[in-house]
N, C-alpha and C positions, 0 to 999 in steps of 0.2 A: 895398511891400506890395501897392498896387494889382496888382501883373502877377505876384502868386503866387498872387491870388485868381482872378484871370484864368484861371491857370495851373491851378487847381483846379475851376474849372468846366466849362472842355472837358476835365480827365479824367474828371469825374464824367459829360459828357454821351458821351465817344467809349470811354470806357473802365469802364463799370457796373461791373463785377465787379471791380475793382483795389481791394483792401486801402490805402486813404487815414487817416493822424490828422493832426490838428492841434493843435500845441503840447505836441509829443511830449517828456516829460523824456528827458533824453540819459543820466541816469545809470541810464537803464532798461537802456540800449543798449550799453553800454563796463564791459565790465573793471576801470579802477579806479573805476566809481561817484559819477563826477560829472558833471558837466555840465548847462547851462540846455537850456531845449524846443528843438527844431528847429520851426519853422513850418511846416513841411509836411513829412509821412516817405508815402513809397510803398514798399510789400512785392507787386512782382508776384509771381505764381506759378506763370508760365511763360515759356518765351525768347520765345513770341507776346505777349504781356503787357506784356511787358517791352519789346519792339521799338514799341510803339505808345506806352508811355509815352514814350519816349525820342524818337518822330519830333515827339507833341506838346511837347514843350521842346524842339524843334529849330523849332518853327514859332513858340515864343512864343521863342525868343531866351535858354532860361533854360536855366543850368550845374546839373546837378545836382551833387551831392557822391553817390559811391557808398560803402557801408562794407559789409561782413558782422559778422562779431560782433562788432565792438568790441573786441576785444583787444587792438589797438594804437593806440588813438586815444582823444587826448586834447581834452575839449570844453570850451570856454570855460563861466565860469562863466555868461554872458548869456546864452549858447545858442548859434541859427545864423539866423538871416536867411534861410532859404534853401530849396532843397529838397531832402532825404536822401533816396535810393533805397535799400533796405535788400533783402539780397539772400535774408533767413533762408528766404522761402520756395520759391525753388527748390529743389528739395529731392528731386531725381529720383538715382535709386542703384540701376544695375545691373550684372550680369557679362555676358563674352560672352567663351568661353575663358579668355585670360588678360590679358584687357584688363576694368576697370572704367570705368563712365560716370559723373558726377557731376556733378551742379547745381554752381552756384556757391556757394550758401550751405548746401550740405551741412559738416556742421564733419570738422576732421579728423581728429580722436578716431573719430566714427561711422566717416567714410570708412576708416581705418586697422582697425579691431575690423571691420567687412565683411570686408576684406581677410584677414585673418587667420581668419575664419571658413568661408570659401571657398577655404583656401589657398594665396592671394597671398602671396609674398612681396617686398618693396621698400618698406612704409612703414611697417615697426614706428618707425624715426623719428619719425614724424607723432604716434603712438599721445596723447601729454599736450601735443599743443600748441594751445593753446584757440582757432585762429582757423579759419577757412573754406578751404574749394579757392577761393572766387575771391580769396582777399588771400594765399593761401596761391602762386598761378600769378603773382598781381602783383608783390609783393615776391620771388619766389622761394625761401620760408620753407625752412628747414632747420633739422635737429639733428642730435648726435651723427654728427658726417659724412655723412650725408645731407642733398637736398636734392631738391625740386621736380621742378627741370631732368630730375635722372637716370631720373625716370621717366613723364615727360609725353610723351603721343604724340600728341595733339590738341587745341587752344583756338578754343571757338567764343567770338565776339566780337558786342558793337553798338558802333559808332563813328559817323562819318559815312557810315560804310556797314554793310554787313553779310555775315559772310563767318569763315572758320574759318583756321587756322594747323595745321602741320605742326610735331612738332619734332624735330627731328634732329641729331645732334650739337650739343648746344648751344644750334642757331643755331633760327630762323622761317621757315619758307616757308609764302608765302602759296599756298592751297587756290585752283584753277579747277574747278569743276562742282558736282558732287551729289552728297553725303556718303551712305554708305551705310546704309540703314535698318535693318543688323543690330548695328553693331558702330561706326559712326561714322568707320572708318580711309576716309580718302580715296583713292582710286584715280583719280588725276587727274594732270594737270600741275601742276608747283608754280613757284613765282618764290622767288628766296632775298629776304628783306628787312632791305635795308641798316640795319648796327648796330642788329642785335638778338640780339646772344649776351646771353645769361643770366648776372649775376654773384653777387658776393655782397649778396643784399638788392636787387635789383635787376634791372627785366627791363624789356622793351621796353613793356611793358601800364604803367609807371609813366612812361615820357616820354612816350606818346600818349594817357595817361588814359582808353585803351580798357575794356569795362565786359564785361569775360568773365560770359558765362552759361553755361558748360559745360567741363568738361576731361575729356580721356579720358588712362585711366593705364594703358601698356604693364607689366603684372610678371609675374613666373617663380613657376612650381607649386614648393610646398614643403609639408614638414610644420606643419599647423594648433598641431601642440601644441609644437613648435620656435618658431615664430612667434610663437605667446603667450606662452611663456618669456621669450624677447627682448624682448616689450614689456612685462609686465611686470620686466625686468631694468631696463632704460632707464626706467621709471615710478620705481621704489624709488630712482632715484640723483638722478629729479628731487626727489622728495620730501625728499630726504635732503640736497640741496642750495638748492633754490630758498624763497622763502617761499612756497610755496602756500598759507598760511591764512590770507594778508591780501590784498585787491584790490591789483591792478597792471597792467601794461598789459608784461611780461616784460621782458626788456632794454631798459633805457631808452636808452642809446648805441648810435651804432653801433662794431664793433671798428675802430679805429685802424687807420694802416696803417701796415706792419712796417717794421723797422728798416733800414738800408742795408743790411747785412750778409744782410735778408733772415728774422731774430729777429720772431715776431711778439708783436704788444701787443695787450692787453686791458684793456677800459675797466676792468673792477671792478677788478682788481689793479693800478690808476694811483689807483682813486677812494680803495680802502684803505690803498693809500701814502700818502697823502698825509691821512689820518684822518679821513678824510670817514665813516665806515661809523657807524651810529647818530644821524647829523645830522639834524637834524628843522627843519622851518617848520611851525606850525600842526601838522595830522592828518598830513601828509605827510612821509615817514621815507626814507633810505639804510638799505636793510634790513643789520640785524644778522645775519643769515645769509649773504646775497649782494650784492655793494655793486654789483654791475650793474643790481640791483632798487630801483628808489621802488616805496615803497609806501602804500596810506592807511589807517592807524592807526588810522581812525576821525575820522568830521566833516571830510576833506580839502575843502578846493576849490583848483577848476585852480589859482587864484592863489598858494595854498601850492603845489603841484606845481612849478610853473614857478618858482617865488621861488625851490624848494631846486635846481632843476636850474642857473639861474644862479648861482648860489654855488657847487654840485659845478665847475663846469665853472669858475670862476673859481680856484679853489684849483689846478687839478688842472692848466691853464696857469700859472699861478705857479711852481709849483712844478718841473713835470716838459717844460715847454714846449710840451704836447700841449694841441690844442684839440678837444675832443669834441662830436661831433656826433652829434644827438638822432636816434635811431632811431622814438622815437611820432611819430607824425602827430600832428597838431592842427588844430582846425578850430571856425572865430569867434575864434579868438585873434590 
């Protein structure tokens, strides 16, 4: 504790204007609404902001935890020990032909209905999925056959250094020079950087715990009122299938992988084979709608969460030999 307080005075003396709380509830901060305080939360409000807080926990030695909305992250009931870098207020969103720029903790609902209103087309996907561009570029989020990847054209980063990403097919090249001040595309030399294709749920910003403050999104001119159809099409089938009127943190598993033959598998349809659907610990429920969904009922804590996920996940290798692996993050657990 001594070296967060440490940790809390030279940002309040090198960093004045930094948005700082202390013994922050978590269940403020996450999607299914639990969690103990975090000991220290930062909300800078710019990639300059943000780059200082990050050299001062590079001088005291201290790991932050970064998160945007909480959508997929599950927090201990104790809390966190630690210090949370919270991304909500980055929050810069603009056009430039047919390219958008966006903060990292722009969510991507907003970022998606922009798009659609300036007639972008490429993220009516996005349109209901409740997390941010920066977990959104980390995890490589997708829906309805869309995904991230297909339309990112630039990640600005802070790491051990600082410095921006190309994306192109796929893959990462790292950015040499000066990014342009209209539009963000680099016009430079690039280096490709080794094992960093983009996959499912997974992308190179999760093995180097890189802390994106910025993506820019290459899309194609379309009809605005085409495009709102389509996400509201895609909105009515989430509604109609997922529980959105109970906290959750969306797919609790991640999807299996497929069969030899090449047949793919899906957690919910292994979880309801095997009649895990309506199973409850405490507040904490296998929704009766979607069994790919825990949900909390009300009064959950982590400790129900986790008690029902090891039991789904116990049944569900019993029974069908698959061992499922947990898609929410967690963190103090």
């Amino acid at each position: 504790m001594k070296r967060l307080e440490e940790l809390e005075k030279r940002l309040r003396e090198e960093c004045p204007g930094l948005e700082l709380r202390k013994n922050e509830p978590m269940s403020k901060h996450t999607s299914f609404r639990v969690g103990g305080p975090a000991a220290l939360m930062a909300q800078p409000k710019t990639p300059g902001e943000a780059g200082d807080l990050l050299r001062v926990c590079q001088e005291q030695k201290i790991t932050p935890f970064f998160m945007g909305n909480g959508s997929n992250l599950l927090v201990s009931d104790q809390g966190y020990n630690g210090l949370v870098i919270s991304t909500v207020r980055l929050d810069r969103l603009e056009r430039s032909e047919n390219f958008i720029v966006a903060g990292s903790g722009v969510l991507l609902s907003k970022l998606a209905n922009f798009a659609a209103q300036e007639g972008l087309s490429g993220l009516e996907w996005a349109a209901g999925i409740p997390g941010t561009v920066g977990g959104a570029v980390y995890m490589n989020a997708g829906a309805y056959g869309g995904e991230a990847v297909q339309v990112l054209d630039f990640v600005n980063y802070f790491g051990e250094d600082v410095g921006s990403f190309r994306v192109m097919d796929g893959k990462l090249f790292l950015a040499f020079g000066t990014p342009s001040e209209k539009n963000g595309i680099l016009n430079v030399n690039y280096r490709e950087v080794e094992n960093s294709t983009f996959s499912y749920r997974h992308s190179y910003f999760c093995d180097k715990e890189l802390f994106v403050t910025m993506a820019g999104f290459r899309l194609t001119r379309g009809d605005p009122g085409a495009i709102k159809a389509r996400m509201a099409e895609l909105s009515a089938q989430r509604k109609a299938k997922q529980p959105l009127e109970y906290p959750s943190a969306g797919s609790t598993f991640k999807r299996p992988a497929p069969l030899p033959d090449g047949t793919p598998v899906y957690a919910a349809a292994l979880i309801d084979q095997c009649g895990c659907k309506g199973l409850a610990v405490g507040g904490a429920q296998v929704s009766e709608k979607h069994a790919g969904f825990i949900v909390n009922r009300g009064g959950a804590t982590c400790a129900d969460i986790l008690a029902l996920v090891e039991e789904v996940k116990k049944r569900v290798l019993d029974q069908t030999g698959v061992a499922l692996e947990l898609e929410v993050k967690t963190l103090g657990v």
